[in-house]
C-alpha positions in Angstrom: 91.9 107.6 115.0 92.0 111.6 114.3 89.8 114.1 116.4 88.9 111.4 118.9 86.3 113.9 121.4 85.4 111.8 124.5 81.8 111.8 125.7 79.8 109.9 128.4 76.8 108.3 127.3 74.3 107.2 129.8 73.0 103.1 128.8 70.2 101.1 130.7 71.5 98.1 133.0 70.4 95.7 129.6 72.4 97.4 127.0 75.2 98.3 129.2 75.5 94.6 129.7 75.2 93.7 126.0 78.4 96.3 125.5 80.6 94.3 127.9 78.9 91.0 126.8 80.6 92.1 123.1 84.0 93.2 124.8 84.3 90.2 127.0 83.4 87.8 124.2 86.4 89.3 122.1 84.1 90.8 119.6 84.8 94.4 120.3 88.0 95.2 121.3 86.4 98.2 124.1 82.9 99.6 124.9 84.2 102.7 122.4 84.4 100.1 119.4 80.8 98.7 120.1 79.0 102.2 120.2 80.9 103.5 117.3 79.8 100.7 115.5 76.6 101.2 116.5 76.8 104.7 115.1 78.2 103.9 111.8 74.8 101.3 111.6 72.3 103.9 113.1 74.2 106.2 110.2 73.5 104.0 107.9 69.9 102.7 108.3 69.2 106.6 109.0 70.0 107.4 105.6 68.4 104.3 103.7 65.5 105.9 105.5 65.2 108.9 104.1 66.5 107.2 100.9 63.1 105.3 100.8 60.9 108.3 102.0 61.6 110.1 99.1 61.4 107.4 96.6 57.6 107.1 98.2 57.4 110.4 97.9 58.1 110.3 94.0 56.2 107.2 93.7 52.8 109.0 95.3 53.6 112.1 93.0 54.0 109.8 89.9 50.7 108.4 90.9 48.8 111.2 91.3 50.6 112.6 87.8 49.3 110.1 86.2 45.7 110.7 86.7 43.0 109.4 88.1 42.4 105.4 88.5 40.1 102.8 87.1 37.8 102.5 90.0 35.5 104.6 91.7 36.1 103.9 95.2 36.9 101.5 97.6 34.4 98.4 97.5 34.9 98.7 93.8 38.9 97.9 94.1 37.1 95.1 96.6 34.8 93.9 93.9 38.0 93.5 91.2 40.4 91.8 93.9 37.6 89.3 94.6 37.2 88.4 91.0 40.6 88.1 90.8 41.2 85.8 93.5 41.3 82.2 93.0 38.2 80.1 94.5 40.4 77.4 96.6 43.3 79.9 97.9 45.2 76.8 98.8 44.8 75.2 95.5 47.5 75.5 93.1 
C-alpha cells in the first residue's frame, strides 16, 4: 500500500464493536481493512448518488421541455387514475 497517512478516527461503542466483530471473525484482516472498505463503499454509493441526481435533473428538464401536460391540475390526474383502476384491485 503506497502513501499509507495514519489518522485516528473517533467510532461509537456499537460500531467500534462491529470493527472488531469483522477482525475477530477473520473477515477483515485489521480495523484499517474494515474502514477502508467502508470508504471505498461510501465512495461508491456517493457517486451513484449524484449519478442519479443528475439524471432527475435531466429527466425534470426534459419534462418541462416538452410542454405542458394533459391535465389541468391535480384532481383531474385523480379523476384519470381512478378510471383507470381496476374495480376489484385484488382480482386478476
Amino acid at each position: 500500500m503506497s502513501n499509507v497517512e495514519k489518522i485516528s478516527i473517533a467510532l461509537t461503542s456499537e460500531m467500534a464493536a462491529t470493527v472488531r466483530d469483522a477482525v475477530d471473525s477473520g473477515e477483515y484482516v485489521s480495523a484499517s481493512e474494515v474502514v477502508r472498505e467502508a470508504l471505498r463503499e461510501w465512495k461508491l454509493r456517493h457517486s451513484l448518488r449524484w449519478e442519479e441526481i443528475e439524471q432527475l435533473r435531466k429527466s425534470w428538464q426534459e419534462g418541462i421541455d416538452s410542454g405542458p401536460g394533459r391535465f389541468a391540475n391535480i384532481d383531474a390526474i385523480k379523476a384519470e387514475a381512478r378510471l383507470r383502476r381496476p374495480q376489484n384491485p385484488r382480482a386478476k
